[in-house]
C-alpha positions, 0 to 999 in steps of 0.5 A, a space after each residue: 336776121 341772126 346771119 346779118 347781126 352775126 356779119 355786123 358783130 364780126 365786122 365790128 370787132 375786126 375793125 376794133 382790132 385793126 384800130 386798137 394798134 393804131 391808137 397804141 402806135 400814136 401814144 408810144 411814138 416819141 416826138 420828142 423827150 427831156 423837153 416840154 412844149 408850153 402852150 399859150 393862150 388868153 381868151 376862149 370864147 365863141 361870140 368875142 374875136 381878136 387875133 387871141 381868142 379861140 372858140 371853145 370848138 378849136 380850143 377842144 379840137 386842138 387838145 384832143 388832137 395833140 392827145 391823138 398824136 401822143 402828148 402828155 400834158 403835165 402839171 406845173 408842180 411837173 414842170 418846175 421839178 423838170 426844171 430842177 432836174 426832174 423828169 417829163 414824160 415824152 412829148 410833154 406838153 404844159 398848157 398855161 393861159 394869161 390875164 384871168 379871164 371869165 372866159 377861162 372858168 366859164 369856157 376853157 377849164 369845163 374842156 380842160 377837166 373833161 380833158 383831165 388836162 392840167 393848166 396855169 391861169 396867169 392872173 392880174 390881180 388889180 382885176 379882183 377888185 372890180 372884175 367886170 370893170 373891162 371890156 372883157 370880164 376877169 375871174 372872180 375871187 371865187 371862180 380862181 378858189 372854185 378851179 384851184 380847189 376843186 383840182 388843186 395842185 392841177 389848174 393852178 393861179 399865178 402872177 401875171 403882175 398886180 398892176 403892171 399889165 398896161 399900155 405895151 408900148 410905155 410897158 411898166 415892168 421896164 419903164 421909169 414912170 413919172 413921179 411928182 412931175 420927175 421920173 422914178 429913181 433907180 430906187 422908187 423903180 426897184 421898190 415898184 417892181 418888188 412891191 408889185 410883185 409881193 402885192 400879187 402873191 399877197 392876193 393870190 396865195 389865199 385863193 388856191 393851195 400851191 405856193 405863188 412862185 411864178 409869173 408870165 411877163 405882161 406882153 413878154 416885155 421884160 429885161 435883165 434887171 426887171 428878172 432881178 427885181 421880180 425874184 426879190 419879190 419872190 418869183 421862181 419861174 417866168 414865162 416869156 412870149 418866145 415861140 421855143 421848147 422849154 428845156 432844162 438848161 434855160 434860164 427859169 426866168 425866161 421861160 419860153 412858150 410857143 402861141 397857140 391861142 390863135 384862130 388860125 391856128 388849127 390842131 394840124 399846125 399847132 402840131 406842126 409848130 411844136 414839130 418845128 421847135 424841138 431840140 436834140 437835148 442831149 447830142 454830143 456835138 463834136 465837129 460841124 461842117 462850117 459852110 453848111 451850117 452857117 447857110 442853115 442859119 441864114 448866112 453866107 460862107 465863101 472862099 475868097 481869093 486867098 484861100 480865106 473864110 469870109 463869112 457874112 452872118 446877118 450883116 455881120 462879116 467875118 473872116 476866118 482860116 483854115 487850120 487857124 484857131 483865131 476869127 477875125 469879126 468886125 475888127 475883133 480877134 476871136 479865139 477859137 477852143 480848136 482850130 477850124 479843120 478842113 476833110 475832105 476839101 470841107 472845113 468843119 468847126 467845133 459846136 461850142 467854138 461855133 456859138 462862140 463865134 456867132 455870139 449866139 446860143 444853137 441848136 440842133 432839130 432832129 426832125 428837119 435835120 437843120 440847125 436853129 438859133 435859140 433866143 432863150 438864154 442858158 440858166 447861169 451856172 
């Protein structure tokens, strides 16, 4: 009998060491760095299905995958001071969820404090009032105090608007709407947006420790003047709905987030996605092979019969010179930093002259080695 448990005992602890530097590997690999891929949800629940809801099972299941392939999951007290020069860990990862949902409390935050995973619940706060009035049920006053307190300046309530969560297709945050039979002025638009604005952080700021700074547009609709407006009423950060990673140099008005929330999304390609969106942060690009590069965008680059550069960019047609330092673009002359250089019978272009022509911001993924557009503009400088 003392020859098979000793058999067991040894075999036990083999496999224990052979384990131990496959889990080591995992949390020491770097995916990626100086960025952070913030994660969206909305509803978790097992009995409700919509193209946003997730079972309590898959939410689980994704969380615990993303820490098996070595993420970090941050705060958003983290989040901001990276977004004001501060660091993230490697492969950061920052879940947030929108509308307040029960759900959140009843299903997602017991996973997410086993976890030890911090979060962000976006709240629409004309819901306080009666919160069992929807279809589906939102949080209680009491139920935002109980999360926010019980791990304070770890799950955290901010702004999803007071009363602007609507109809996406007449989207309030940029919509004039009809006042005594005639459309809002300019004036009663600003005064709208702010007042709702300063009316969500009134009702929010008692029901948890950290300041109300931040606000994830209703449905990702928002413009440049509805940004203006929600920071006189005291918004920092804003999250939009557009699936890129977070890094430093963005605009924290239009922070981007990548969906999650879905159930087709399994833990397998959420990690994919995330995979697919990193950026190299910090590369010094000099040169690119303009041909190559285009193509990787979507376009076209070809030699025309005089020895040209035409170029067919979404429709949009350009004509460029070898050695020339000048675009011609839809009957517009575009001036270049460096001329284009030919080497080796291949023209190459300056990065920065590059997204000057284009007329779009890029970047680079050292994972697929392409070059990529990205919709989430620059912080001003």
């Amino acid at each position: 009998m003392a020859k098979p448990i000793l058999r067991s005992m040894i075999l036990f602890v083999i496999g224990i060491t052979l384990l131990m530097p496959t889990l080591s590997a995992s949390h020491d690999k770097v995916l990626y760095s100086d960025q952070v891929a913030v994660l969206m949800y909305h509803h978790v629940h097992d009995t409700d299905t919509s193209s946003g809801t997730i079972t309590t099972k898959l939410f689980e299941d994704q969380l615990n995958y993303l820490i098996e392939q070595g993420y970090e999951f941050i705060s958003l007290e983290t989040f901001k001071q990276f977004m004001n020069g501060g660091s993230v860990p490697n492969n950061a990862v920052f879940v947030t969820f929108d509308d307040g949902y029960a759900s959140f409390f009843n299903n997602a935050f017991p996973i997410l404090k086993k976890l030890g995973i911090p979060a962000t619940n976006f709240i629409i706060t004309d819901t306080l009032d009666n919160p069992t009035a929807g279809y589906v049920p939102f949080m209680t006053r009491e139920q935002i105090k109980a999360f926010t307190s019980e791990r304070p300046g770890v799950v955290s309530a901010m702004c999803h608007t007071n009363g602007m969560h609507n109809n996406p297709n007449t989207p309030y945050m940029i919509t004039r709407l009809p006042v005594n039979g005639t459309t809002e002025t300019e004036e009663q638009y600003h005064a709208r947006i702010v007042g709702d604005t300063e009316e969500c952080i009134r009702r929010l700021t008692p029901l948890g420790p950290e300041k109300v700074d931040s606000l994830a547009y209703p449905y990702g609709v928002y413009n440049k003047l509805a940004s203006q407006y929600l920071q006189e009423g005291g918004i920092r950060y804003a999250f939009t709905i557009v699936p890129e990673m977070a890094t430093r140099d963005d605009d924290p008005m239009q922070i981007p987030r990548i969906n999650a929330g879905s159930p087709y999304i399994s833990p397998q390609v959420l990690h994919k996605t995330i995979l697919r969106r990193i950026v190299a942060v910090r590369h010094e690009f000099g040169d690119v092979p303009l041909r190559q590069t285009i193509e990787q965008l979507g376009g076209e680059c070809k030699k025309d019969g005089a020895g040209n550069l035409a170029i067919n960019y979404h429709g949009v047609r350009m004509t460029a010179k070898p050695n020339s330092d000048v675009v011609e673009k839809q009957g517009q002359t575009i001036s270049l930093k460096e001329p284009i250089k030919t080497k080796l019978n291949r023209n190459y272009i300056a990065f920065g002259d590059l997204e000057t022509m284009l007329g779009e911001k890029l970047a680079y993924n050292p994972n697929t080695k392409r070059f990529i557009t990205r919709t989430t503009p620059r912080k001003e400088s």
